[in-house]
N, C-alpha and C positions, 0 to 999 in steps of 0.2 A: 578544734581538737589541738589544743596548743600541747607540743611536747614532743610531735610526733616525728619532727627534724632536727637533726645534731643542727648546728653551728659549723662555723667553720673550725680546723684545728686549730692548737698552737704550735710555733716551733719555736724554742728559747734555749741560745746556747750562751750558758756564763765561763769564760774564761778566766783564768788565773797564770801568771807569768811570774819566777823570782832568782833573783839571784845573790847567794850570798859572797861577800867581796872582803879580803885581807890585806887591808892597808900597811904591813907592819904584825909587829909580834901583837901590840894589845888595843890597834883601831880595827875595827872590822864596821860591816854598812851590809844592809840586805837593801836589794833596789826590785821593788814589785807593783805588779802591774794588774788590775783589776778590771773587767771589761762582765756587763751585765746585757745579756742581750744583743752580744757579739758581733753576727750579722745584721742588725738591726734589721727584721724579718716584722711587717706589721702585722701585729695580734690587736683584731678586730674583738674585744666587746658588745655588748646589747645588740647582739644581733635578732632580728626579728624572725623566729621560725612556726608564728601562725599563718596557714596557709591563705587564707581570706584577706587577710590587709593588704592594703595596695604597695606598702614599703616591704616584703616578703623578703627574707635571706638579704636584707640591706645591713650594713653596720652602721650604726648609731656612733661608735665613739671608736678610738684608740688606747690601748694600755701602753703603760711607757716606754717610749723609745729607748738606746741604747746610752748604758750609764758609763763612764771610766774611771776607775782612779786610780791615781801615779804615787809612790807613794816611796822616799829615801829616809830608811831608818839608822843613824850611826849609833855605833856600839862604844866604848872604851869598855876594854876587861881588864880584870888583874889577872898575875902570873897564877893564882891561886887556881884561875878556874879552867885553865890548860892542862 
């Protein structure tokens, strides 16, 4: 009777960090920080939830672990767009 058990759950927390920065009347910089799976909390995949198999509620694999990206964007403006 395959179907008849959930899996385990998932927990997935993406984060997002930013800050925008004024070097001066016309340099300005946003500095952000991106973080995908936060906690790095393992989410189990192909788990097996037919009750007869010998590998029963085992996981088979991993989904991606936790990603980051850093990220310094400079600006120059004109006075026009003050």
């Amino acid at each position: 009777m395959p179907g008849i058990v959930r899996g385990p759950g998932q927990e997935n927390w993406d984060i997002a960090f930013g800050k925008d920065i004024s070097m001066g009347e016309r340099l300005h910089a946003e500095i952000r920080a991106d973080m995908f799976n936060a906690f790095n909390h393992t989410q189990w995949t192909g788990v097996d939830t037919t009750i007869r198999h010998p590998v029963f509620s085992l996981g088979k694999s991993q989904a991606d672990e936790r990603d980051a990206l850093f990220n310094l964007q400079p600006r120059l403006c004109s006075k026009s767009q003050f």
